[in-house]
C-alpha positions as CSV (number, residue, x, y, z in Angstrom):
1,X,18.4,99.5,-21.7
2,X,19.2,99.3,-25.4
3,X,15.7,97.1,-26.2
4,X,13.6,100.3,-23.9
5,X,15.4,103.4,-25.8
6,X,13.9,104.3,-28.9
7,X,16.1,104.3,-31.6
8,X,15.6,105.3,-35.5
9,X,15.1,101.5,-36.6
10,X,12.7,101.0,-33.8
11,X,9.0,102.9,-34.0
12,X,8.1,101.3,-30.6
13,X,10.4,100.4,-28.3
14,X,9.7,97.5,-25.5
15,X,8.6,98.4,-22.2
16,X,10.4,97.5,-19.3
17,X,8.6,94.6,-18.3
18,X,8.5,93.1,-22.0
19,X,12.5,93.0,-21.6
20,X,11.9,90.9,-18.0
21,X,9.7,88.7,-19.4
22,X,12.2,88.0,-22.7
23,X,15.0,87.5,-20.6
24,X,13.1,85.3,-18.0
25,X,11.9,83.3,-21.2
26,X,15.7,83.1,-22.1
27,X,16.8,82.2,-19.0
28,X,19.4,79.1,-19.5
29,X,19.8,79.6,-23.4
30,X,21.1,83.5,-23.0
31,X,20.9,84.5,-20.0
32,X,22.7,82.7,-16.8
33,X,20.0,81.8,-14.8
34,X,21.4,82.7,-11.5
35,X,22.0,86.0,-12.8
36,X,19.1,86.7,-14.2
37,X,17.5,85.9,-10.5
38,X,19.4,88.0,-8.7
39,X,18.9,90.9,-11.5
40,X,15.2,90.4,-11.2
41,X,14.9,90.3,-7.3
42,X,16.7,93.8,-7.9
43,X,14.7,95.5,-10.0
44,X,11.5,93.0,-10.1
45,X,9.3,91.9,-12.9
46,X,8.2,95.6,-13.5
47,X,11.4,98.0,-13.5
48,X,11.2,101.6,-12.7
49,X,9.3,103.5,-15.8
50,X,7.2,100.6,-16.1
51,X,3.5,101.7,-17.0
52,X,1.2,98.9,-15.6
53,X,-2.8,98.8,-15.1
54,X,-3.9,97.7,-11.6
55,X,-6.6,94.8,-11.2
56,X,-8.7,98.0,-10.2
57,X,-8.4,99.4,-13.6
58,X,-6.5,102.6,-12.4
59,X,-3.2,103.2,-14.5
60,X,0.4,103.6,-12.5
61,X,3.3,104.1,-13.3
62,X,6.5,102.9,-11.1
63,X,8.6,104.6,-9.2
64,X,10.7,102.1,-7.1
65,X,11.3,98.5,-7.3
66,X,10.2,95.8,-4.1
67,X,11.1,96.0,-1.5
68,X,12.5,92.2,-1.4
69,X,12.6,88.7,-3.3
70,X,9.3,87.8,-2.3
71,X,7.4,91.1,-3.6
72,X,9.0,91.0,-7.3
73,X,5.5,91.9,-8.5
74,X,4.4,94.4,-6.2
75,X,6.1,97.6,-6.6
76,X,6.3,101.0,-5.2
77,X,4.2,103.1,-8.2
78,X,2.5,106.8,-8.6
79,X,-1.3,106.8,-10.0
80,X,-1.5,108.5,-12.6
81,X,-4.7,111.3,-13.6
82,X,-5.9,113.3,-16.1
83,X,-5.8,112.1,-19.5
84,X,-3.7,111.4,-23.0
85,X,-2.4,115.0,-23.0
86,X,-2.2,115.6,-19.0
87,X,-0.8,113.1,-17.5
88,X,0.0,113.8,-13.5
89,X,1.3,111.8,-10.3
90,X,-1.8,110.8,-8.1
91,X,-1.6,109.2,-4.8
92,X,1.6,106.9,-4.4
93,X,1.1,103.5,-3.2
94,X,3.0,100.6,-2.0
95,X,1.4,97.2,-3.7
96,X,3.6,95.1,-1.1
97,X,2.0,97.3,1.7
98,X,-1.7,96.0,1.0
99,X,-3.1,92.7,1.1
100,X,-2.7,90.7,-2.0
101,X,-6.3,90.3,-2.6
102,X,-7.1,94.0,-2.7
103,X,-7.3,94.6,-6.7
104,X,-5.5,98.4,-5.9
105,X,-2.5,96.3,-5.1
106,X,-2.1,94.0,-7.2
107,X,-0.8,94.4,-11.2
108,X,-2.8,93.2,-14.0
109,X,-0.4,93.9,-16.6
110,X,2.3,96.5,-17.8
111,X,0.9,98.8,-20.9
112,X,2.9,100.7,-23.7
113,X,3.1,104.6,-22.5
114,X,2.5,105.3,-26.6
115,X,-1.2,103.5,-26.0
116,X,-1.8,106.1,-23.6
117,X,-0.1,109.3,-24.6
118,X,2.4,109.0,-21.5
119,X,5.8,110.6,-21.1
120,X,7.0,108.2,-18.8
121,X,10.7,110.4,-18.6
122,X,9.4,113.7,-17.3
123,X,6.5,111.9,-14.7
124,X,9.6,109.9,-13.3
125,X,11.7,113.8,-13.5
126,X,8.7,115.3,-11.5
127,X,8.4,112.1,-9.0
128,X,12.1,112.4,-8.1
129,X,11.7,116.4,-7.8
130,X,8.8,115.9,-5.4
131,X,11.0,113.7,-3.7
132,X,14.0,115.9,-3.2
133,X,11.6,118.5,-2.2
134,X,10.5,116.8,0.6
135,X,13.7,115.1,2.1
């Protein structure tokens, strides 16, 4: 949490999956291993209010981790439209629901929200509003 929050000293903090990837590089010097396996089948290898770009080019942002082990890199996300200064939730889609192959379920690659003018706190406020609203 502290590397993902900005902070004075810190211009641009690291995204979600930049932290995973740091810690899975770690793994055995400062990070236990085990741990750090268990954590990541938990929250996978891109946390919620991780931006990432599909293999089909369309931008996403995510909104619930896998549902198991096995899916750690196919997450529950929220397209996003509209552009750099209005940003909405598009179509939600399960990646571990599709086939593999298909390119709209599969990630290419988490991006920085400041490289695309996203406010990744108030898309994941209105996600979890839409939510409530339903249930």
């Amino acid at each position: 949490d502290a590397m993902t929050a900005s902070r004075a000293y810190m211009e641009r903090p690291f995204t979600p999956d930049s932290v995973v990837r740091y810690m899975l590089e770690n793994a055995g010097r400062l990070f236990d291993p085990d741990l750090l396996r268990l954590f990541v089948g938990k929250v996978g290898l891109f946390p919620v209010g991780s931006l990432v770009r599909l293999e089909s080019g369309e931008l996403a942002l995510v909104v619930d981790p896998p549902a198991g082990v096995r899916e750690v890199d196919r997450p529950r996300v929220r397209l996003l439209e509209g552009g750099p200064d209005s940003w909405r939730l598009g179509e939600e889609r399960i990646l571990a629901a599709g086939p593999s192959a298909d390119p709209r379920n599969r990630v290419q690659a988490g991006c920085h929200p400041q490289d695309h003018g996203v406010g990744v706190d108030p898309l994941l406020t209105r996600h979890h509003l839409e939510e409530t609203d339903v249930t």
